[in-house]
Backbone as a ProteinNet text record, in pm:
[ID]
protein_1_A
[PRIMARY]
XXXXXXXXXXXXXXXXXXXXXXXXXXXXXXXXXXXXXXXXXXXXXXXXXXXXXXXXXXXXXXXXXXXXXXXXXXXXXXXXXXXXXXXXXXXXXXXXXXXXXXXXXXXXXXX
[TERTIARY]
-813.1	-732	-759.1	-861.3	-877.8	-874.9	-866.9	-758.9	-629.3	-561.1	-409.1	-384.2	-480.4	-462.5	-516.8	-633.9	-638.9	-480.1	-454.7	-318.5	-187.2	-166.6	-71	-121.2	-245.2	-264.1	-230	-282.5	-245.1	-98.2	-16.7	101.5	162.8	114.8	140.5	145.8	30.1	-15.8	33.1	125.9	201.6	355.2	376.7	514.9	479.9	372.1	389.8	415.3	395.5	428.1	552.5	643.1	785.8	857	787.5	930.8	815.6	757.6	662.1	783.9	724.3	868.6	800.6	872.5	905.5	977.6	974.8	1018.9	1000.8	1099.3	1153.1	1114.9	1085.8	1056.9	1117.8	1261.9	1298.2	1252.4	1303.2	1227.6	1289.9	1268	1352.2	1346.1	1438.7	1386.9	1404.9	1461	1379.5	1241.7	1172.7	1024.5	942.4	1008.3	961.4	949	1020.5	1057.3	1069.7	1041.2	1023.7	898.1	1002.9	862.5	867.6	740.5	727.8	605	656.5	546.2	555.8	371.4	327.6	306.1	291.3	222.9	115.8	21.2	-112.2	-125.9	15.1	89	-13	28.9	-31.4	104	117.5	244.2	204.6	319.9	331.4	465.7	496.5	545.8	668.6	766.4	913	853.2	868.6	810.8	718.6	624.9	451.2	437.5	346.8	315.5	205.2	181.9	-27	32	-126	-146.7	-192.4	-160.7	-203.4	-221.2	-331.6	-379.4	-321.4	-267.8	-246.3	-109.4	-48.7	102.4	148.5	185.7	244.2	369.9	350.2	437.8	499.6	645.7	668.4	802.7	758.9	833.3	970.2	1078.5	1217.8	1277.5	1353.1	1413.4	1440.9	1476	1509.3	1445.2	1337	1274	1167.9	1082.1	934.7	967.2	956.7	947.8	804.2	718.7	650	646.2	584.1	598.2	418.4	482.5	315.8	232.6	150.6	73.2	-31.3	-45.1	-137.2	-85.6	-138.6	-20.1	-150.5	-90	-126.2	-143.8	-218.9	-254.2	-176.1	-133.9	-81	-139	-97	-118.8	-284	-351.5	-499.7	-504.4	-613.7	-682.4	-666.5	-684.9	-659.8	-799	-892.4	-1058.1	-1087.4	-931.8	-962.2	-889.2	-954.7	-860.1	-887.4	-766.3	-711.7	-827.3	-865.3	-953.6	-908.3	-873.3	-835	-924.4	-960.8	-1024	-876.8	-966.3	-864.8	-875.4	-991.6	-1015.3	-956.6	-982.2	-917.6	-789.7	-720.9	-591.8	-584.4	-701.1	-674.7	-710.7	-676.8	-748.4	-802.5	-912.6	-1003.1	-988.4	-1039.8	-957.1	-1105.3	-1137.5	-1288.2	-1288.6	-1384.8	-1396.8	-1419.9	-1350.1	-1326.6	-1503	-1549.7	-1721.4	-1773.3	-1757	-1831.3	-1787.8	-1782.1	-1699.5	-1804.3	-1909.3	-1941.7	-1922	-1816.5	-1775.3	-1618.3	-1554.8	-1446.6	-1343.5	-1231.2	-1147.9	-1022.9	-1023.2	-890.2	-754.3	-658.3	-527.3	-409.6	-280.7	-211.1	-92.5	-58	54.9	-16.1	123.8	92.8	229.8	238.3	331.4	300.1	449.8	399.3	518.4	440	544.7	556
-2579.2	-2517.9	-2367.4	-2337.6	-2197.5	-2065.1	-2147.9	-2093.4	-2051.1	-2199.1	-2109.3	-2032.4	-2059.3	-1929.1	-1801.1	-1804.9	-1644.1	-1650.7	-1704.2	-1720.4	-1634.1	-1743.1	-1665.2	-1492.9	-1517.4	-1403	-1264.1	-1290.3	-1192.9	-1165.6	-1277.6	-1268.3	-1181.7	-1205.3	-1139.2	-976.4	-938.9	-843.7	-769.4	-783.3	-767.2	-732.4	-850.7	-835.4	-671.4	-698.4	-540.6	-423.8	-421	-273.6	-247.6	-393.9	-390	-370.6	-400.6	-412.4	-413.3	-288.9	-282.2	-202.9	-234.4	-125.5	32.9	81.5	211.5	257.4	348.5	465.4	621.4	679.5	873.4	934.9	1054.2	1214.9	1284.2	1331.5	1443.1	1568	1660.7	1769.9	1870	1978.3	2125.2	2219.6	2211.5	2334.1	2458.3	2485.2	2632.5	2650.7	2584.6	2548.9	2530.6	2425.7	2352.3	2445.8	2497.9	2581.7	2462.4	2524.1	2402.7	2308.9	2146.6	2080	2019.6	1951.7	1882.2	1952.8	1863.3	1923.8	1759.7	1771.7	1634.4	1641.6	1502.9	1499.4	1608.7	1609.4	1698.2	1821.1	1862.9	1986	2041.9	1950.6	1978	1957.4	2094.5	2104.3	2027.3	1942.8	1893	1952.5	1930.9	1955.5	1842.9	1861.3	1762.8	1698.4	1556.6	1449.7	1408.8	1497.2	1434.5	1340.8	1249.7	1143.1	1098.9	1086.4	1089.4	976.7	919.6	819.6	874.5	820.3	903.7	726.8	735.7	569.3	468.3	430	327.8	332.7	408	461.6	544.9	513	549.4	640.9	795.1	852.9	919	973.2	1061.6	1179.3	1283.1	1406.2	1391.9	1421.9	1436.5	1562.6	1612.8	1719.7	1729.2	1617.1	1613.9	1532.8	1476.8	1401.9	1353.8	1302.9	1212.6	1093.9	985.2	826.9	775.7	692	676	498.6	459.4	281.7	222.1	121.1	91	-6.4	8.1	-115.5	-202.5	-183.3	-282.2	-424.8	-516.9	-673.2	-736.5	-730.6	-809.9	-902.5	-979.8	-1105	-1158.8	-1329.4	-1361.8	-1524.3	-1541.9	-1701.2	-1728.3	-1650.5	-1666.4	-1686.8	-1760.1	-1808.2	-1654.7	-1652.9	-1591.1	-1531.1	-1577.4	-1530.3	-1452.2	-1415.4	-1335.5	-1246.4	-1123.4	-964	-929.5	-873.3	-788.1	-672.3	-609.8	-472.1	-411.8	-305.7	-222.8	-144.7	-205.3	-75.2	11.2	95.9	249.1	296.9	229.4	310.3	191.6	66.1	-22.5	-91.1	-13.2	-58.9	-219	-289.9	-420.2	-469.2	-596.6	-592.4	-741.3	-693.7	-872.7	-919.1	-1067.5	-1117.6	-1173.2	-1117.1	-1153.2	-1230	-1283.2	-1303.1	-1174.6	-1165.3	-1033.2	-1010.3	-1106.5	-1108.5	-1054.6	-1110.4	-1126.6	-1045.9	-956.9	-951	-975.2	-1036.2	-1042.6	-1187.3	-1255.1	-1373.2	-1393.4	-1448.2	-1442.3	-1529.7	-1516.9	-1603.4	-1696.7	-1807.2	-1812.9	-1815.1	-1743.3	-1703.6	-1791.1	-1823.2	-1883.3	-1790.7	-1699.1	-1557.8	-1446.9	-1370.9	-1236.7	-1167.2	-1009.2	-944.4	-785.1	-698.8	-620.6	-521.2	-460.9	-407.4	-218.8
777	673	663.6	664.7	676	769.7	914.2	1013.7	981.1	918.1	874.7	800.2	719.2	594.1	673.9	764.5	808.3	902.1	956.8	1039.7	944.4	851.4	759.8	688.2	661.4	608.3	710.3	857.7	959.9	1006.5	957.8	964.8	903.9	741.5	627.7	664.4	708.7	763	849.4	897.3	1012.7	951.4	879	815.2	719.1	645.5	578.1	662.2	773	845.8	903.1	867.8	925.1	798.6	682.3	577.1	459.2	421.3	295.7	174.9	86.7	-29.3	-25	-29.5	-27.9	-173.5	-138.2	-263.3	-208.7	-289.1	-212.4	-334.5	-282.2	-358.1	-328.3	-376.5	-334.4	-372.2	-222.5	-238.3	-195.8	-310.3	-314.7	-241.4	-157.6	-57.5	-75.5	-211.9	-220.2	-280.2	-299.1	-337	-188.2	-90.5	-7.2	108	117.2	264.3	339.9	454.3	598.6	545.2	560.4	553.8	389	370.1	217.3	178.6	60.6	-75.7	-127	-135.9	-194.4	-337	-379.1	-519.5	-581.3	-455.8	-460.6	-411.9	-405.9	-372.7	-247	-131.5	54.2	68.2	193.1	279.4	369	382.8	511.9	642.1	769.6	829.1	854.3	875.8	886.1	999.8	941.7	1072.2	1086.4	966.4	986.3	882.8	902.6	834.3	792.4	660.5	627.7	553	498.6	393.9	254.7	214.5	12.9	-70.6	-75.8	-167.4	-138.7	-14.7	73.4	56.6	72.2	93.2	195.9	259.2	428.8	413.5	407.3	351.3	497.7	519.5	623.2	529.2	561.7	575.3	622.7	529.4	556.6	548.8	561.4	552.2	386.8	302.7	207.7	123.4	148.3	105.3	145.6	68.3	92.6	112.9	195.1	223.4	214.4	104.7	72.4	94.3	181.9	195.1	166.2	64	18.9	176.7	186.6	330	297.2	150.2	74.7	39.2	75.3	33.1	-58.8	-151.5	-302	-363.1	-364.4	-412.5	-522.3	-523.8	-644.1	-638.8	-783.7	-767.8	-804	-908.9	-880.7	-1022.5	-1122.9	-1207	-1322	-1455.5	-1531.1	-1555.1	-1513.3	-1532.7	-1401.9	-1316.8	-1160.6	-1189.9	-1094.8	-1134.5	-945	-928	-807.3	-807.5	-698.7	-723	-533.3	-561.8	-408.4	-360.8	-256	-169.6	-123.6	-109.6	-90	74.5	69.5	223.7	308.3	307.2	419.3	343.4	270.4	194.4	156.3	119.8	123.6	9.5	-110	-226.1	-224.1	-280.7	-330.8	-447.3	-446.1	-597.4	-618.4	-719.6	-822.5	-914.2	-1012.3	-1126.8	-1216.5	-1329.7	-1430.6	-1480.4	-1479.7	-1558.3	-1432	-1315.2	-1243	-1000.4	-996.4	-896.3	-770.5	-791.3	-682	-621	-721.3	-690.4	-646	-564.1	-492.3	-579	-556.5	-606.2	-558.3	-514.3	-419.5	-499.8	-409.2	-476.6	-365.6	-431.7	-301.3	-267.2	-294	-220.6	-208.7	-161.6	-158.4	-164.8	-228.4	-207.2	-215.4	-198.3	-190	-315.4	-387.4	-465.1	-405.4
[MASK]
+++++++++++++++++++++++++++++++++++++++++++++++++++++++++++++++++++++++++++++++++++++++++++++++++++++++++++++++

């Protein structure tokens, strides 16, 4: 049983980099010049593409494309809380008292 669940979960995993949600920033190009302007006001260059808190952003001429790559736990016990690492975009599901205890959850999504 716990093969398929890493199975599905890598699946899961996979599906987020084909079809994660997204959301745009437009951006003024008489502010912008060539290129974007982030949240944290860093120029970027048209076409370049960084990560900002597990959000997969790329440079438009007219806009920011911002796609989340974090997939989110659901389906878990009311005494369990979600917590994100930032650096490997992935989140664990704890006990709220207690996080050095795990929690099993049965979905995932991605908002």
């Amino acid at each position: 049983m716990k093969y398929i669940l890493v199975i599905a979960l890598g699946l899961l995993a996979t599906a987020t980099l084909c079809s994660s949600q997204c959301s745009r920033l437009s951006q003024d190009k008489e502010k912008t010049g060539e290129g974007c302007i982030d949240e944290k006001d860093v120029h970027h260059q048209l076409g370049s593409s960084w990560m900002s808190k597990c959000f997969k952003c790329t440079c438009y001429e007219e806009y920011i494309n911002c796609c989340n790559t974090a997939v989110i736990p659901t389906g878990y016990d009311d005494d369990c809380e979600t917590i994100l690492n930032e650096k490997t975009c992935t989140y664990s599901v704890v006990k709220k008292n207690d996080h050095s205890k795990t929690c099993p959850y049965s979905g995932a999504i991605l908002k």
